[in-house]
N, C-alpha and C positions, 0 to 999 in steps of 0.2 A: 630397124631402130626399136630396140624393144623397152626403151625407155619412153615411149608413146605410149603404153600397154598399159603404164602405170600414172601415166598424164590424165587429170578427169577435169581438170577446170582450163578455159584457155589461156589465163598467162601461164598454166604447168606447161600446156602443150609449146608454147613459145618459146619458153626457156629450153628444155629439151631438145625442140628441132636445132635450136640457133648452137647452145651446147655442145651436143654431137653430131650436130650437121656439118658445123667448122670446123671439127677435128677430121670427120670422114671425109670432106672434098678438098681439104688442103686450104681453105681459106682463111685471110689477114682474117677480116670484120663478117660479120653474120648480123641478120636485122631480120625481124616480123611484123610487118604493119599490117593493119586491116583499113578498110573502105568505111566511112564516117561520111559525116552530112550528107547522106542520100548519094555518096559514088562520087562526092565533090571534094573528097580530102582524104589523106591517108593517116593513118595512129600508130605509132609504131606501139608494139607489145613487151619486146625483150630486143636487146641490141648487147654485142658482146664484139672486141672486150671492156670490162669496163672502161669508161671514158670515152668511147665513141657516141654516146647519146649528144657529145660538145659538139661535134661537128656533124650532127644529122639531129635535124629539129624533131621533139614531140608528135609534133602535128606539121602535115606539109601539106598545099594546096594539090592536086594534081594541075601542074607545070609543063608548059614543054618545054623540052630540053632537059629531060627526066627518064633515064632509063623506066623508071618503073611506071611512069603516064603511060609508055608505049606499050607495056606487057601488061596492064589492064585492061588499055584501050582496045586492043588488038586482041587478048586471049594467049598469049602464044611467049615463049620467055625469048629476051634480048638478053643478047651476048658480045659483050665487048671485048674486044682481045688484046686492044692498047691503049695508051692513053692516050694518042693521037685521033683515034679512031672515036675516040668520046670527045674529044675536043670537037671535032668534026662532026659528029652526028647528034650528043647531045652535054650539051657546054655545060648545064649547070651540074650535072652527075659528074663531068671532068672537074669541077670546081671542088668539089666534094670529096672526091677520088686524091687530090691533090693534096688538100687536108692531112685527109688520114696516109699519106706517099701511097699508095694503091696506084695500080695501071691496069688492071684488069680487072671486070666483075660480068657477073649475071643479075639477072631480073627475073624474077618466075614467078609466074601467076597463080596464085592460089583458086583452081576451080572447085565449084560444088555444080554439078550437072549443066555445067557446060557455062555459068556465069562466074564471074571473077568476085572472091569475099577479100581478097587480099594481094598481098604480094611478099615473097622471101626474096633475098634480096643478099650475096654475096660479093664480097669484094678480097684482091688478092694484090700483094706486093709486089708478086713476078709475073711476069708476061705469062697469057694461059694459050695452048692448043686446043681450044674447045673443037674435038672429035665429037663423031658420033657416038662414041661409046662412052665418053664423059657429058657430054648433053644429057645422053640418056640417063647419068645418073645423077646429076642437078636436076630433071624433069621429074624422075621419081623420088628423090626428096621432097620436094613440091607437092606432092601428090598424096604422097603420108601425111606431112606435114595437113592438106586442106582438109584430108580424111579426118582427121584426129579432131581438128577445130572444129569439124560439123558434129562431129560426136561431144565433144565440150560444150557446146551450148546447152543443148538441151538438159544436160546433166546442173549447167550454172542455173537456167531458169529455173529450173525444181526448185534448188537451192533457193533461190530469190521468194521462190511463192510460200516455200514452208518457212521461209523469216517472217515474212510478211504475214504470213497466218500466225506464229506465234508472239508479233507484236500486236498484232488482232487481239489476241486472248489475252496480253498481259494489260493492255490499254483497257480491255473490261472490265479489269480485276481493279485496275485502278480507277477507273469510273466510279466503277459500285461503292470502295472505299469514300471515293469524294462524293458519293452524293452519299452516302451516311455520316459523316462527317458534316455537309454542309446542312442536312436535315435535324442535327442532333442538338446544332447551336441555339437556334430560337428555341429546341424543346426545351433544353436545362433549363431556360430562363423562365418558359411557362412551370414547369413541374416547380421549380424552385420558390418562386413568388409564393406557387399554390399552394406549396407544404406549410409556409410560412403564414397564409391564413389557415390551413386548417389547424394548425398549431397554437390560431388566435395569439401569437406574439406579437403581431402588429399596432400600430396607435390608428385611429382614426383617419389619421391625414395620411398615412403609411398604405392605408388598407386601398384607397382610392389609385396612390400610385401605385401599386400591386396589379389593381384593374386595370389600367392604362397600360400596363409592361406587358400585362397575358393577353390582352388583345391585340397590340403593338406586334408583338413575338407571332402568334397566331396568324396575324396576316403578312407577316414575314415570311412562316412557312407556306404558308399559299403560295404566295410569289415567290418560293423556291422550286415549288412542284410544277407550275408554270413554266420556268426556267430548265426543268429535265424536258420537257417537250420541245424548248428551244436550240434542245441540239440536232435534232434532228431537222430543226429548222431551218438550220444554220448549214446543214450539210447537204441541204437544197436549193440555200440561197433564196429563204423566206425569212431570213432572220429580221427583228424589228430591234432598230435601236431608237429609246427613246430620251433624246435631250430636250434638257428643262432646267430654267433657274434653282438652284440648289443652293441654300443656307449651310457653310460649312458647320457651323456650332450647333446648329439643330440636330443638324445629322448625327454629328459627335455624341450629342446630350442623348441621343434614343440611341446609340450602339452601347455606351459605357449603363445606361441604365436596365440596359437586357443582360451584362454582364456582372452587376451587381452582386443577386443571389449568389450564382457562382463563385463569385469573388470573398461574401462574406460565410460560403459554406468551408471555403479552403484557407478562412482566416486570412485573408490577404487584405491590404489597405491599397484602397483606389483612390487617387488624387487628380484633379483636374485644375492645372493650374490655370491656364488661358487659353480662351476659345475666342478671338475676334472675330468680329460682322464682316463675313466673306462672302459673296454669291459669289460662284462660279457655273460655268455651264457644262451637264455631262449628265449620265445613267445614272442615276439614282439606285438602280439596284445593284449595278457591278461596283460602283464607289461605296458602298455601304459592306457590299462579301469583303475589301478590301479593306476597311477599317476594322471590319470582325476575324478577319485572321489575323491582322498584327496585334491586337489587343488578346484575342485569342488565344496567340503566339503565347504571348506574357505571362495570362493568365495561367496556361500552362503549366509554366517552366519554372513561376514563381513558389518558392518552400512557400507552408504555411509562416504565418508572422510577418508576411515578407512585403513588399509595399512596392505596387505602380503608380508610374507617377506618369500624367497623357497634360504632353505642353504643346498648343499650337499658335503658330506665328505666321505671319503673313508678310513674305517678301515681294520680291519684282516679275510682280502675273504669277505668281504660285502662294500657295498656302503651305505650310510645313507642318505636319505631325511627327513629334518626336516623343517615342516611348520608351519611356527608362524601368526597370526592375532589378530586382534580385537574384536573376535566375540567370542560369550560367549561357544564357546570350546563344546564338546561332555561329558557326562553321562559317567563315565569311567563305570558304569555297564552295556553302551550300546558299549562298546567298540567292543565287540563279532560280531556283528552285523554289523561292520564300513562294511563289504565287502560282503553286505549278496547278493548281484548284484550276483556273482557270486555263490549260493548257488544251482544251477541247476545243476551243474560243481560236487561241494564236495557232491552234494546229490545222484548219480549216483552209482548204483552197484559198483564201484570200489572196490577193496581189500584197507584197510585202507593203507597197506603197498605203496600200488602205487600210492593213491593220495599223500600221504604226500613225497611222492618224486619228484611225479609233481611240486606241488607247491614247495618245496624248489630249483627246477629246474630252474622256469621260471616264479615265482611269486613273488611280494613284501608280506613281513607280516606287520599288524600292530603290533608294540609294547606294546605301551600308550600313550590314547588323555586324554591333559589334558584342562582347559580350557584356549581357547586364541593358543595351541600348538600341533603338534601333526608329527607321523612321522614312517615310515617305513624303512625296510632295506630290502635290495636288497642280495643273497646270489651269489658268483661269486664260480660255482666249476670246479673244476678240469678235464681235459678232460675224467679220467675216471671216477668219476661221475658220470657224461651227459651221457655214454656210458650204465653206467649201469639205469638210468634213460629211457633211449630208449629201452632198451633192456624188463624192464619192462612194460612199454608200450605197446611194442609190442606183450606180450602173451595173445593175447585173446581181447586187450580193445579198439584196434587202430594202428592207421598207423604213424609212425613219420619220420620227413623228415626234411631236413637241417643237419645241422653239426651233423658228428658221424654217418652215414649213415651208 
């Protein structure tokens, strides 16, 4: 079969055998399964002709009453020559058999030095003479056929490890972007203020809140440089999450006031319509990256001249921040993506169970950006909630502190 020669991955090598295995032994149906949950089930690979996958499942338990339970279990291929004889020896393969009108198949064990990775697996519409000399050539099918797959693997591993190495290197590429990017935010805002006094344009009362932004900004960036060591923290399962009563308008009032400079160097008008008395409980520091990217977002995207407008409201257990501009709005099929900054975070061993409780702890979600508009909600829970939010946390993935202790 010298269509093996050119097979390097195992579903090539499947397709191939089952292909011109069918045509060379004269067989209805051809199948390749392999050995799954530890030798507890079978997978099939390729099954031909199409439409036989309907009457022989994906995945099967090893069963008795399975021609191919007995040629794994056993080592050795079983050979049916009627369908009486399957009815009799192994009822559910008759069952099966019947299906597809078959009366006769084989079962051949796929070895690699003397243990079983699988099983090929033919079935015929006419009654067969399985000779010795036709055995022998269903045995050595079988036998190319385990050859070839032991050679496919390790050709797919490679494969697997040089992906895995180059999402390595592209994940760092993207790293380095986001933490220049999230180091860059609080500097505009320090450099900005600080041009603006030395430029003495400021009033008196102007000058003090300048002071307030560049130290504000300042230890912003601290606790972002803090936060590059916490990936690594997080990928040892020392990570600390710290929940704490949080004033939503306060918070709001110090991200749009770091944004200012920036806002009035690009000529843009910053409006804050309403900010209601919200506590809610969560991070403080990942709720705030979270307000400075969508604000950020805007600021962006908005022409000079152009005017954001930041309205938030307070609905049932959530706070809403909605931000509107001039600027031609996000790809709502890149929506997914609004918060990929923190994708070091959701991509971490976590139990799906524990992040998603994180985040609805002490994160905003995006909803939907539309263009020109766009906005998150803030979820406010319950002290026991948070309690059991910390509590999950706490087995195994990190240290939590603050409120609920």
């Amino acid at each position: 079969m010298a269509a093996l020669s050119e097979a390097v991955t195992v579903d090539a090598v499947a397709h191939a055998v089952v292909h011109h295995g069918r045509a060379l032994v004269g067989a209805t149906t051809g199948a390749v399964s392999l050995l799954v949950d530890s030798g507890a089930a079978l997978e099939t690979l390729h099954v031909e002709p199409s439409g036989s996958e309907t009457i022989r499942p994906h995945r099967a338990a090893l069963d008795d009453g399975l021609c191919a339970t007995d040629a794994v279990r056993a080592g050795r291929p079983v050979f049916v020559a009627s369908w009486g004889d399957a009815q009799a020896r192994y009822w559910r393969s008759a069952s099966r058999a019947a299906d597809a009108a078959c009366v006769s198949s084989a079962a051949l064990p796929l070895l690699v030095e003397g243990s079983p990775m699988g099983v090929l697996e033919f079935d015929f519409s006419a009654p067969v003479n399985f000779d010795g000399e036709y055995e022998a050539l269903l045995v050595a099918v079988a036998q190319h056929c385990a050859q070839a797959l032991d050679r496919a693997r390790p050709y797919e591993a490679a494969q697997r490890a040089r992906g895995e190495a180059e999402t390595a290197n592209r994940l760092k590429d993207d790293f380095l972007s986001i933490v220049s990017h999230e180091l860059r935010t609080p500097l505009n805002a320090v450099v900005g203020w600080a041009s603006m006094l030395r430029q003495r344009s400021v009033t008196q009362e102007m000058t003090a809140r300048a002071v307030q932004s560049i130290y504000d900004n300042a230890m912003r960036q601290t606790r972002l440089i803090s936060d590059l060591l916490e990936v690594s923290r997080m990928a040892s399962g020392q990570a600390t999450l710290d929940l704490q009563e949080i004033d939503v308008s306060t918070l709001l009032a110090g991200v749009v006031e770091s944004i200012l400079p920036a806002a009035a160097s690009g000529q843009v008008e910053v409006i804050v319509r309403g900010a209601p008395p919200a506590v809610i409980m969560g991070d403080r520091r990942r709720l705030e990256q979270v307000f400075f990217n969508l604000l950020g977002n805007a600021l962006k995207f908005t022409p000079p001249g152009g005017q954001i407008t930041i309205d938030a409201s307070r609905g049932d257990r959530v706070v809403e921040l909605h931000v509107r501009d001039n600027g031609v709005g996000i790809d709502p099929e890149f929506l997914p993506h609004v918060f990929d900054r923190f994708r070091q975070f959701a991509d971490l061993p976590f139990p799906r169970r524990v992040r998603d409780e994180l985040v609805a702890a002490g994160r905003a979600r995006p909803h939907r950006v539309l263009p020109g508009a766009g906005w998150v909600t803030v979820p406010m829970r319950t002290a026991a909630e948070v309690a059991n939010v910390i509590e999950l946390f706490r087995q195994g993935y990190g240290r939590a502190t603050g409120a609920g202790r």
